[in-house]
C-alpha positions as CSV (number, residue, x, y, z in Angstrom):
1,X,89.9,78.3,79.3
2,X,93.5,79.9,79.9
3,X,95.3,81.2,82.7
4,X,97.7,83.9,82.6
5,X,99.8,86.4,83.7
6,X,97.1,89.6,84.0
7,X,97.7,92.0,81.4
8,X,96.6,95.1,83.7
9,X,99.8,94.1,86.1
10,X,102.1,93.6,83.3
11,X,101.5,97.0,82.6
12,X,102.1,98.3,85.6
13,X,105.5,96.7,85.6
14,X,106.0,98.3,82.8
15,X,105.4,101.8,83.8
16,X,107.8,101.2,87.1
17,X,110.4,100.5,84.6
18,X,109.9,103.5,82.7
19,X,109.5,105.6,85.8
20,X,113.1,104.1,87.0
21,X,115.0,104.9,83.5
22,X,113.6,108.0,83.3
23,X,114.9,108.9,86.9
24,X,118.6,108.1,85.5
25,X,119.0,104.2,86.2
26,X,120.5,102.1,83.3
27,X,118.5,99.6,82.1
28,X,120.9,96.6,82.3
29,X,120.6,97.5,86.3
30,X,117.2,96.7,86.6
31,X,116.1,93.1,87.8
32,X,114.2,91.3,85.2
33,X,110.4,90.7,87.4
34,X,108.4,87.8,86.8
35,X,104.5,88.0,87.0
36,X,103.1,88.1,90.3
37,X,99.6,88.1,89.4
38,X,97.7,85.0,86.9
39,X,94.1,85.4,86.0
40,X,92.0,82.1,84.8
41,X,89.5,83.1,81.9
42,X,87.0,80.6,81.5
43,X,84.8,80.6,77.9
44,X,81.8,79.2,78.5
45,X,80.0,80.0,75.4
46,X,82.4,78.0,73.4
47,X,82.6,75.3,76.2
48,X,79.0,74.8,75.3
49,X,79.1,75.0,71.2
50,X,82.0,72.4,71.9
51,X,79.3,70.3,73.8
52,X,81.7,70.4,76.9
53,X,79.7,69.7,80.4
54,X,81.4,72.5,82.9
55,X,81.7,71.8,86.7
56,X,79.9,74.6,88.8
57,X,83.3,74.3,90.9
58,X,85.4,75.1,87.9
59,X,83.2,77.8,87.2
60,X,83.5,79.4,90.8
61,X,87.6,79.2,90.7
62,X,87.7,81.2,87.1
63,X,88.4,85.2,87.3
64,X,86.7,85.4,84.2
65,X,83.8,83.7,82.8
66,X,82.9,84.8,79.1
67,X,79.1,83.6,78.7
């Protein structure tokens, strides 16, 4: 399992900042922006070749379950 900042928002950051330096402001003026946005990924198929037992509530609070 991990949890995350989400890859899809960090990208979005990302084009805000290059939207902003290409309208003329310097990058040392720009705020440095934490992630808003975490995603938890839960793998269950190697939860089960570890021989781990998963809660069914774990399960519901994952964004992700790989099966």
């Amino acid at each position: 399992m991990s949890y995350g900042a989400s890859i899809n928002d960090a990208y979005r950051q990302a084009g805000i900042y290059a939207a902003r330096i290409l309208k003329g402001e310097r990058p040392a003026d720009l705020p440095v922006i934490q992630a808003t946005k975490f995603n938890f990924v839960f793998n269950l198929k190697a939860a089960k070749a570890l021989g781990l037992a998963v809660p069914e509530r774990v399960l519901s609070l994952a964004d992700e379950v790989i099966e």
